[in-house]
C-alpha positions in Angstrom: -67.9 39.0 -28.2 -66.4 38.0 -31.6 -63.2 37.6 -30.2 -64.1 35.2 -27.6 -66.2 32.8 -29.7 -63.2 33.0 -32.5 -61.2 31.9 -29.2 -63.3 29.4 -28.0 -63.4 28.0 -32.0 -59.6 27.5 -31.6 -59.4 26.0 -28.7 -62.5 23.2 -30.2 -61.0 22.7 -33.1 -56.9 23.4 -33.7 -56.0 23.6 -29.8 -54.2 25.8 -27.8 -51.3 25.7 -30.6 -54.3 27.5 -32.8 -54.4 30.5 -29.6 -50.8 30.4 -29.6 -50.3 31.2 -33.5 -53.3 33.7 -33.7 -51.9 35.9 -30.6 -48.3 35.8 -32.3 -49.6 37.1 -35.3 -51.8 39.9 -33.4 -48.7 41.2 -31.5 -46.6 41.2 -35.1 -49.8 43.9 -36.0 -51.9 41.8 -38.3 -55.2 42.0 -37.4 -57.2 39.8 -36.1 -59.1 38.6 -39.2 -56.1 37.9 -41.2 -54.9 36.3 -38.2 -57.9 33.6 -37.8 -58.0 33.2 -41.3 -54.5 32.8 -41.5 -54.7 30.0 -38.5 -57.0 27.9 -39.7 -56.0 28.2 -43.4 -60.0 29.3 -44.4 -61.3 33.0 -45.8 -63.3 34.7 -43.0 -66.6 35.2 -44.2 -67.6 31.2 -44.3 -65.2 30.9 -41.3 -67.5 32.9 -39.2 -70.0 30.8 -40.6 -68.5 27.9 -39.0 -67.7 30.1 -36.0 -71.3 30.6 -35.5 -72.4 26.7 -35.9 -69.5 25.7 -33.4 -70.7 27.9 -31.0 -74.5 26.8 -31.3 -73.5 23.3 -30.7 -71.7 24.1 -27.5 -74.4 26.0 -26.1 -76.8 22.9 -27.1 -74.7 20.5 -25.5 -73.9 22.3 -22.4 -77.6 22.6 -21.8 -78.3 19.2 -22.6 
């Protein structure tokens, strides 16, 4: 579940060059945390923060 909102988060707000970076670095064996926070330059605890917000706004708007 984590996995997909972190996927939907890159795709909002880096684009599909944000996908494309974090699934490099997955397949070189860093895992996935390092990876996002590696992507978007941000440490992971507030960045699932932000994850979080992102996603309540899309499920807000799509319902709007």
């Amino acid at each position: 579940m984590i996995g997909a909102l972190a996927t939907e988060y890159l795709a909002g707000t880096i684009g599909v060059e944000g996908i494309h970076a974090f699934e490099i670095n997955l397949k070189s064996g860093m895992n996935w945390k390092d990876s996002l926070s590696k992507v978007t330059g941000k440490s992971f605890e507030p960045l699932m923060d932000e994850i979080v917000i992102f996603a309540l706004k899309q499920r807000q708007w799509s319902q709007s």
